[in-house]
C-alpha positions, 0 to 999 in steps of 0.5 A: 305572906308579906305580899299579901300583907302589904297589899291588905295594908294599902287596900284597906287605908287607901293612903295617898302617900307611903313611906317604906323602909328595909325593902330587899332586893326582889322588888315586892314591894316595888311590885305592889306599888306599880300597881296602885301608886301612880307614882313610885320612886325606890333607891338604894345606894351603893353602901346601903344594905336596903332599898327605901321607897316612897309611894305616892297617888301625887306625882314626885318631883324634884326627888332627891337621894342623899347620905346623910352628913352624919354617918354612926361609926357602929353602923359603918362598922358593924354593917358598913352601912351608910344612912339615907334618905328620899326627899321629893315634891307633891302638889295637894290643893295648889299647895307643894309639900316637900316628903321626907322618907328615911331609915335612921342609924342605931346609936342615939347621939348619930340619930340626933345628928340625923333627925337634926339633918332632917329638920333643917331641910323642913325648916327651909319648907312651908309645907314638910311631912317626915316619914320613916324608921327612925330607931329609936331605943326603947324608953327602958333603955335609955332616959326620958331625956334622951328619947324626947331630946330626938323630937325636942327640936321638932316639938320646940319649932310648933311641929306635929308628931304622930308617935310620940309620949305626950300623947301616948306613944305605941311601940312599933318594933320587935325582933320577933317576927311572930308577934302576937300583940302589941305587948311583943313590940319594944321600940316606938322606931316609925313615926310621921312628923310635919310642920305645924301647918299640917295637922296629924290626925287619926293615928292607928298602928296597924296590926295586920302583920300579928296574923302572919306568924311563923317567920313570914311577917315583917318586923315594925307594924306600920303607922296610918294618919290622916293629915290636914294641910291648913 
């Protein structure tokens, strides 16, 4: 099922770079990467209930791990789960792009604290690119202003947001697995966000994963753009 599903998913864009969130302990998607990616970095830390991964055709240097400074109390306690992300290097024409992949917590004021966290970083670049679940609430659940106030700084700085609402967001997420369309997702979660010098281009939301039904498919479709560093 998800194997099967993740390998579909590669072959059939032939990304050079992925970011992937909520992988479990057994190593498959691990296991997928060792075979296409010429370099491949997972991590969990150690009150992180998921592994985060980033798969690149690039090599990775200077990767870091790191929790967030930021912590939402609901996630330490409900889950007693710390948030994290991978940062690392790639070379691409002459040019190093600093990657950011994350999985960001549940409650919007600590997501904001984050996404703010992980702009900071980007401003310090010439180059960045940020992948990641960002989960974010549907726009039914809370205001207009608050969903666009987590991108706002991006936005107001002349960065590219792949998913977003003035361009017409996709949903990404539901909490049924047997999803048959996109009607069934509720949360636009995933998303690519890059400094202004790299163009997003090319954005599609992969619907592979409506044809693993019956509990075997994952629960975010993934998000595919071509990105142009000028």
């Amino acid at each position: 099922g998800q194997l099967t599903m993740q390998q579909s998913i590669i072959n059939n864009y032939n990304a050079n770079i992925i970011g992937v969130q909520e992988i479990s302990t057994n190593g498959t998607v691990p296991s997928v990467g060792q075979t296409v990616f010429s370099s491949y970095q997972y991590q969990q830390l150690s009150n992180h209930k998921n592994y985060i991964a980033m798969m690149s055709k690039f090599p990775l240097s200077n990767v870091v791990v790191a929790d967030f400074e930021n912590q939402d109390p609901y996630d330490m306690t409900q889950y007693s789960e710390t948030r994290a992300y991978m940062m690392a290097d790639i070379s691409v024409g002459g040019k190093t792009i600093t990657w950011i992949n994350t999985h960001l917590c549940l409650t919007p004021e600590y997501q904001y604290l984050q996404m703010k966290e992980i702009f900071d970083i980007m401003e310090t670049k010439e180059y960045a690119i940020a992948t990641g679940d960002f989960n974010i609430k549907p726009y039914t659940s809370i205001s207009d202003d608050a969903y666009v106030n987590m991108v706002k700084q991006f936005a107001d700085a002349g960065y590219n947001v792949a998913n977003n609402k003035a361009t017409g967001h996709t949903n990404t997420h539901t909490s049924a697995t047997t999803a048959t369309s996109l009607a069934d997702l509720v949360s636009p979660h995933d998303d690519i966000i890059t400094t202004g010098n790299i163009d997003i281009l090319n954005v599609v939301f992969d619907t592979t994963k409506f044809s693993y039904l019956n509990g075997s498919a994952i629960d975010h479709i993934p998000v595919i753009a071509t990105l142009k560093i000028n």
